[in-house]
C-alpha positions in Angstrom: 0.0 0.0 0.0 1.1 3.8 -1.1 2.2 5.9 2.0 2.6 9.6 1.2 3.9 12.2 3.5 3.4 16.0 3.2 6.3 17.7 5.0 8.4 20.5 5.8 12.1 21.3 6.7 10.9 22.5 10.1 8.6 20.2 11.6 9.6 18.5 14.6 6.6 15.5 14.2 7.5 15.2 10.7 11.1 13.9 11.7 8.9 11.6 14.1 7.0 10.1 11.6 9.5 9.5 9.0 11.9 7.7 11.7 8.7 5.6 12.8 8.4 4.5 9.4 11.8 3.5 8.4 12.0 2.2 11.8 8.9 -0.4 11.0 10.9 -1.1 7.4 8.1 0.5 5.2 8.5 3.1 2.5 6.8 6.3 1.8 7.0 9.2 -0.3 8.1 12.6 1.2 6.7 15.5 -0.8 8.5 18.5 1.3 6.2 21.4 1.3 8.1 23.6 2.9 9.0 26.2 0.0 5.2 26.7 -0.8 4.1 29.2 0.6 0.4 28.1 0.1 0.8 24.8 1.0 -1.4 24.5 4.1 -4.2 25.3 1.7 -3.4 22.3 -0.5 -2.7 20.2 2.4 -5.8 21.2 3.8 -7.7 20.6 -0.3 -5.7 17.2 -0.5 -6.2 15.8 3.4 -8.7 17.6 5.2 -5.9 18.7 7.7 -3.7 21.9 8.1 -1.0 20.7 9.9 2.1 18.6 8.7 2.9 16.1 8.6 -0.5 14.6 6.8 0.3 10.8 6.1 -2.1 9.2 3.3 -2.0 5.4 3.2 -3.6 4.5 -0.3 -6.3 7.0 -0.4 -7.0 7.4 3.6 -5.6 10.2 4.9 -4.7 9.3 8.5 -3.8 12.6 10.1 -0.2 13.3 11.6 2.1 11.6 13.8 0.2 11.1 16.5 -2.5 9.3 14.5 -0.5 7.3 13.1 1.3 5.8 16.3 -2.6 5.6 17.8 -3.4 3.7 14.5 0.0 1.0 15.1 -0.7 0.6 18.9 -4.4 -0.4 18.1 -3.4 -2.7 14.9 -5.0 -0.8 12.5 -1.8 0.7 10.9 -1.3 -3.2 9.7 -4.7 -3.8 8.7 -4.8 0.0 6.5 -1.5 -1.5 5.2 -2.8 -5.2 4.0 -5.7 -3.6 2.6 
């Protein structure tokens, strides 16, 4: 399954959630917003949230890093994955 993950240079929870992620072995796309000066509009048009990171598995977007930790200690990062 597709992980994407909109970022910027300066985000503390984006370095999180890209070390949780290589740390569980799984690959992602980064696409760094961080020289778009617009981009928590697009974020917001493309996610629903305003706030990076936004992590989309397949066509779910999940939130940031704390939703995504919430979804792996429940299971259902590995289920969203298999799917």
């Amino acid at each position: 399954m597709q992980i994407t993950m909109y970022t910027t240079d300066w985000c503390p929870y984006c370095i999180r959630a890209k070390a949780f992620l290589e740390q569980k072995g799984l690959a992602f796309e980064e696409i760094n917003l961080a020289g778009d000066p617009d981009f928590r509009e697009k974020i917001q048009a493309l996610t629903g949230g305003w706030t990076v990171p936004q992590i989309v598995i397949g066509e779910t977007p999940i939130g940031g890093y704390d939703e995504l930790r919430r979804l792996d200690k429940a299971g259902e990062l590995d289920r969203l994955l298999a799917a």
